[in-house]
Wavefront OBJ file of the C-alpha trace (Angstrom):
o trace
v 159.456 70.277 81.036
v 159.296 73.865 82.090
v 156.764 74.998 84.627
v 155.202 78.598 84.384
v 154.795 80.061 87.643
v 151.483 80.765 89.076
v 150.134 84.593 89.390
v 147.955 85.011 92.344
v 144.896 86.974 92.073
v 141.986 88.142 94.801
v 138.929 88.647 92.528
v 135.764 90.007 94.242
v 132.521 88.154 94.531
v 129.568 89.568 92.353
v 131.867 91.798 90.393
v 133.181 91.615 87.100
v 136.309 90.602 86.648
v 138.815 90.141 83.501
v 141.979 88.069 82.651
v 144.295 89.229 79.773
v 146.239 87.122 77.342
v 147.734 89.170 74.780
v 147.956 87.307 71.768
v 151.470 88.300 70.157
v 149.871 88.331 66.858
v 147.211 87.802 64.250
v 148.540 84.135 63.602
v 148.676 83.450 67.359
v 145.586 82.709 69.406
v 145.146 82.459 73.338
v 142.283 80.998 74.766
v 141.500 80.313 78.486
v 141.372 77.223 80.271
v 141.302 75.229 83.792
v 144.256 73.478 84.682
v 141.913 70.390 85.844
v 139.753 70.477 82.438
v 136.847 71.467 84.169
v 134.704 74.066 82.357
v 135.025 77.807 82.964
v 132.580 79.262 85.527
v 129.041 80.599 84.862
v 129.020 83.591 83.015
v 132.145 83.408 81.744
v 132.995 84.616 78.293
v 136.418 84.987 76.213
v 137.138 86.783 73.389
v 140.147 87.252 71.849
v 142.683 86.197 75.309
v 140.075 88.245 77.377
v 138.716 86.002 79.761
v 135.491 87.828 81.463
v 133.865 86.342 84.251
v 130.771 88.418 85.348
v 128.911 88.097 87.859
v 131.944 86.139 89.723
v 130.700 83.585 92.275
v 132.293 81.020 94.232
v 132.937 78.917 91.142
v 135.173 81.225 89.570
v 137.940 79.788 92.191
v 140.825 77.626 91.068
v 143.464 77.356 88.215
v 143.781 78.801 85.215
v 146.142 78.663 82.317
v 146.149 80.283 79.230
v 147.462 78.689 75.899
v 148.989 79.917 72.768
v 148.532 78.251 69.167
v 149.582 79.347 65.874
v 146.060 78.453 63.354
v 146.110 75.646 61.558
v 148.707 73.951 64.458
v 147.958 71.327 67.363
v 150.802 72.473 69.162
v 150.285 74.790 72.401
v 152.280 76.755 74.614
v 151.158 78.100 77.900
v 151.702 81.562 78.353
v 150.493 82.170 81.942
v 149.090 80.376 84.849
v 146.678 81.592 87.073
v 145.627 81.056 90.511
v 142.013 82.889 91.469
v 140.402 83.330 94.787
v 137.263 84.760 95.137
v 137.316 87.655 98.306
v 133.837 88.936 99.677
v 133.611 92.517 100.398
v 132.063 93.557 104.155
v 127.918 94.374 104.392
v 126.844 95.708 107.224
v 123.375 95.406 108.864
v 122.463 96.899 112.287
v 120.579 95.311 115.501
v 119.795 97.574 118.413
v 119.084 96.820 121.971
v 116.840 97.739 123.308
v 114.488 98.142 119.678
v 114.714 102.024 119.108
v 110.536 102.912 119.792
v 111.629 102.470 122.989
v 114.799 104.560 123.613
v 114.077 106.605 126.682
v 117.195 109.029 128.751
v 118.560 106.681 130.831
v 118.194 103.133 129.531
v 121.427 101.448 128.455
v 121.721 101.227 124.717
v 124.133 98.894 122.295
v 124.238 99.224 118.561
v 125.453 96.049 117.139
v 127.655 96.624 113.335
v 127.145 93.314 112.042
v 129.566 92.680 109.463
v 129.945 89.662 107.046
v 132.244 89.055 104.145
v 135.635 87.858 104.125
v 137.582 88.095 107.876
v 139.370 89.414 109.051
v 137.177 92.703 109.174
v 138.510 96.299 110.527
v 135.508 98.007 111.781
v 135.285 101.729 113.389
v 132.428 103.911 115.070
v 132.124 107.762 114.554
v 129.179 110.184 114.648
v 128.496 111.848 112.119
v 129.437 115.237 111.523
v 132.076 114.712 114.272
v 135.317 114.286 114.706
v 134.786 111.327 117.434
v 132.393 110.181 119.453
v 130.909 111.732 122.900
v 133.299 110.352 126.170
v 130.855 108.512 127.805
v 129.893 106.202 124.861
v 132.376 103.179 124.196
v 133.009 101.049 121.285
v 133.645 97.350 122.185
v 134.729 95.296 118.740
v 131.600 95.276 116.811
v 129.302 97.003 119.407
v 128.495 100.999 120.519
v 127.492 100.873 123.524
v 125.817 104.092 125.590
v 125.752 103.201 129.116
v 123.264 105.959 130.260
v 122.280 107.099 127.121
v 120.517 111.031 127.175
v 119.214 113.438 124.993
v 122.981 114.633 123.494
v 123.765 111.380 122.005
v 120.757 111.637 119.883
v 122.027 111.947 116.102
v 123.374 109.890 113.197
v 126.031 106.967 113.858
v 128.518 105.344 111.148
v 129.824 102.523 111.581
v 132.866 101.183 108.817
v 133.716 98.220 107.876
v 136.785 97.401 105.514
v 138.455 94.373 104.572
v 140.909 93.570 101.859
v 137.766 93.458 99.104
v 136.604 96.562 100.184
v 134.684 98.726 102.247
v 131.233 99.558 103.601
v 129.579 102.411 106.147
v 126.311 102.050 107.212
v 124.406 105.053 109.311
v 122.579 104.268 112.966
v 120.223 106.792 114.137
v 119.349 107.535 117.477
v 116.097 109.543 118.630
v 114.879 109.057 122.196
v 110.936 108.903 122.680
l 1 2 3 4 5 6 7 8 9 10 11 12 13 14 15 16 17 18 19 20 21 22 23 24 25 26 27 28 29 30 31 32 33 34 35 36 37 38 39 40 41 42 43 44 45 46 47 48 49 50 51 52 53 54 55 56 57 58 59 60 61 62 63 64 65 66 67 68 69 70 71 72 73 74 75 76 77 78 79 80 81 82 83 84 85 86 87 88 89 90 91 92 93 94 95 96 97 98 99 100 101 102 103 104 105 106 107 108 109 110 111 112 113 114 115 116 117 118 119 120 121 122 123 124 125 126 127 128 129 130 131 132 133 134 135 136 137 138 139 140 141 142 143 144 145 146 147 148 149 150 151 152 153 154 155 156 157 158 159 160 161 162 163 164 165 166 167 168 169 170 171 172 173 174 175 176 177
C-alpha cells in the first residue's frame, strides 16, 4: 500500500484558517477527514475540498487526510495528508513595581513585559520615539529596570514580543508624582 507523506502545518489559535483540496474535476469530489475518524473540530466547515476551521482552538490539532471519489463510486483515494498544530501568538500585559501613583525621582523602578503564548518568546525594550533606551536603565529578560529612576526617563515604553505565530508591542508609561 502506498503511504502519502504528511505536510506539516503551524495554524494559529483564534484565527481562521483554510485547507485546500483541489478537486481535479466536476466528477471528482474531495472531502476532509481525521485520520483517527474522529469528527472535525468546532466550527469547522467544508465546501467543495475547502476545509475552514474558524475560530481555531486547541481541537483543531491532529491528522488530517483528504479523499478523492468519483460520484456514484465507493472507491477513495487520498490525495494529501495533513499534520496541524495549533501555535499561540504572544500577549503582553504589564506589572510595575513599585504601582505607578507612587513613582517619585529616586525610587528604583521595574516594568515587568509579561508575555504568554507559545515559547520560546523574543522580547525587546525601546522608548518610544527613540532610537534606544537612556544608559542608566537596563533590560534584564522580561524586565526594565531603572535603578534611580528621575525626571528624564519619564515618557512612553514599548516593549515587543514575537514568536513564530506572531507578534505583539504593548506601551508602558512613566510619569513621576
Amino acid at each position: 500500500m502506498f503511504a502519502e507523506p504528511e505536510h506539516r502545518y503551524d495554524v494559529i489559535f483564534g484565527a481562521k484558517n483554510e485547507l485546500l483540496c483541489d478537486e481535479p474535476s466536476a466528477e471528482i469530489r474531495t472531502v476532509w477527514r481525521r485520520t483517527d475518524g474522529s469528527d472535525l473540530p468546532s466550527g469547522s466547515s467544508q465546501l467543495n475540498g475547502l476545509l475552514t476551521i474558524e475560530p481555531t482552538g486547541y481541537d483543531a490539532e491532529g491528522h488530517y487526510e483528504c479523499v478523492a471519489h468519483a460520484q456514484g463510486s465507493t472507491t477513495q483515494t487520498v490525495v494529501v495528508r495533513v499534520v496541524l498544530q495549533v501555535i499561540v501568538p504572544p500577549r503582553i500585559t504589564f506589572s510595575l513595581s513599585p504601582p505607578m501613583s507612587k513613582v517619585r525621582p529616586g525610587d528604583k523602578v521595574a516594568i515587568l513585559c509579561n508575555v504568554s503564548g507559545d515559547q520560546p518568546f523574543l522580547v525587546s525594550w525601546h522608548k518610544a520615539n527613540s532610537e534606544s533606551l537612556p544608559d542608566r536603565v537596563r533590560v534584564n529578560g522580561q524586565y526594565l529596570e531603572f535603578p534611580r529612576i528621575t525626571k528624564e526617563d519619564e515618557g512612553r515604553y514599548i516593549c515587543r514580543a514575537s514568536n513564530r505565530a506572531g507578534n505583539a508591542t504593548r506601551t508602558a508609561e512613566i510619569k513621576l508624582a
